[in-house]
C-alpha positions as CSV (number, residue, x, y, z in Angstrom):
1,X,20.6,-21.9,16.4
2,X,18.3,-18.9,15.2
3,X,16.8,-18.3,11.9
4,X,15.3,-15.4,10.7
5,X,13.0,-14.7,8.0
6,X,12.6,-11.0,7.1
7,X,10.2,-9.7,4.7
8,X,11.8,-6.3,2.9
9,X,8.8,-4.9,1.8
10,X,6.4,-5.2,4.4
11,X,9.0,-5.0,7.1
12,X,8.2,-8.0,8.8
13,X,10.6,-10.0,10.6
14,X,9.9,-13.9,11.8
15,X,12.6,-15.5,14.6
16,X,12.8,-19.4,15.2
17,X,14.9,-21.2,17.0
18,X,16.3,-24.7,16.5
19,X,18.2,-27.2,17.8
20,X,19.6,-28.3,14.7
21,X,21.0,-27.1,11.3
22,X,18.3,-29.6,9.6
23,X,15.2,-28.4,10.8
24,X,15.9,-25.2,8.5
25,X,13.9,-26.3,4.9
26,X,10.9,-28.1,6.8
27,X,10.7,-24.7,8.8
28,X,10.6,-22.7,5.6
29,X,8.2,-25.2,4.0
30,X,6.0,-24.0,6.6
31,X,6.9,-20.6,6.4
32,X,6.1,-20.5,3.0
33,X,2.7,-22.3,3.3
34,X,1.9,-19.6,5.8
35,X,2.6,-16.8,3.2
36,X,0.8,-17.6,1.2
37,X,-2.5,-18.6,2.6
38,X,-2.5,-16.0,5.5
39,X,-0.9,-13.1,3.4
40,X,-1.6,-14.5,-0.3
41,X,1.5,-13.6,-1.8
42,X,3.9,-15.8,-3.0
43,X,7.7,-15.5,-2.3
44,X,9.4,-14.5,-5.7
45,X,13.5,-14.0,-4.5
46,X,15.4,-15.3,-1.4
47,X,18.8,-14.0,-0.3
48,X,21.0,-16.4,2.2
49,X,23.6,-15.9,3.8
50,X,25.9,-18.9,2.5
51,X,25.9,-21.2,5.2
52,X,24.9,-24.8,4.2
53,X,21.8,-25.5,5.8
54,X,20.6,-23.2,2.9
55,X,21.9,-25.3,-0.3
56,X,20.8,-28.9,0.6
57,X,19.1,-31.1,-2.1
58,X,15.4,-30.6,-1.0
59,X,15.8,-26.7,-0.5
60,X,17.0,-26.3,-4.3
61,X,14.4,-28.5,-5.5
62,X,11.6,-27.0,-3.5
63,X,12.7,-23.3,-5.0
64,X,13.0,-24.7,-8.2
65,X,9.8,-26.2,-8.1
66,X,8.0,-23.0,-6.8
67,X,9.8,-20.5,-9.4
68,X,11.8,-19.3,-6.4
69,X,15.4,-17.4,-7.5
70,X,18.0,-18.0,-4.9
71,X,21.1,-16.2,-3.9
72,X,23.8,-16.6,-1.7
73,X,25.8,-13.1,-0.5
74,X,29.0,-13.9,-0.8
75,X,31.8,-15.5,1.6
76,X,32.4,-13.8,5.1
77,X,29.2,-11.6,4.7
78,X,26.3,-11.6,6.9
């Protein structure tokens, strides 16, 4: 499985691959972190595609906990 994070405006892009579907919020816990102590920026709006490894428990908490907004394109869209 591949993840990508991509940063619309500074154009970067970040590629990680995983062996499983679970390993995607403690991936973007660290991804996070990063941002902000390497860039010091915070993340402010994330787009998903709407595949489930997106809307578990912990990953709505976390956003909601950071002030993160969330959406999810819709159905069939990548």
């Amino acid at each position: 499985m591949v993840v990508t994070f991509i940063d619309d405006c500074y154009c970067i892009t970040w590629i990680f691959l995983l062996k499983q579907k679970s390993e995607v919020f403690p991936l973007f816990e660290k991804v996070f972190r990063m941002i902000h102590t390497q860039f010091r920026k915070s993340i402010r709006h994330l787009l998903f595609d709407n595949g489930r490894e997106y809307v578990t428990h912990d990953m709505t908490k976390f956003l909601f906990e950071q002030v993160i907004v969330h959406e999810l394109t819709y159905m069939d869209t990548p």
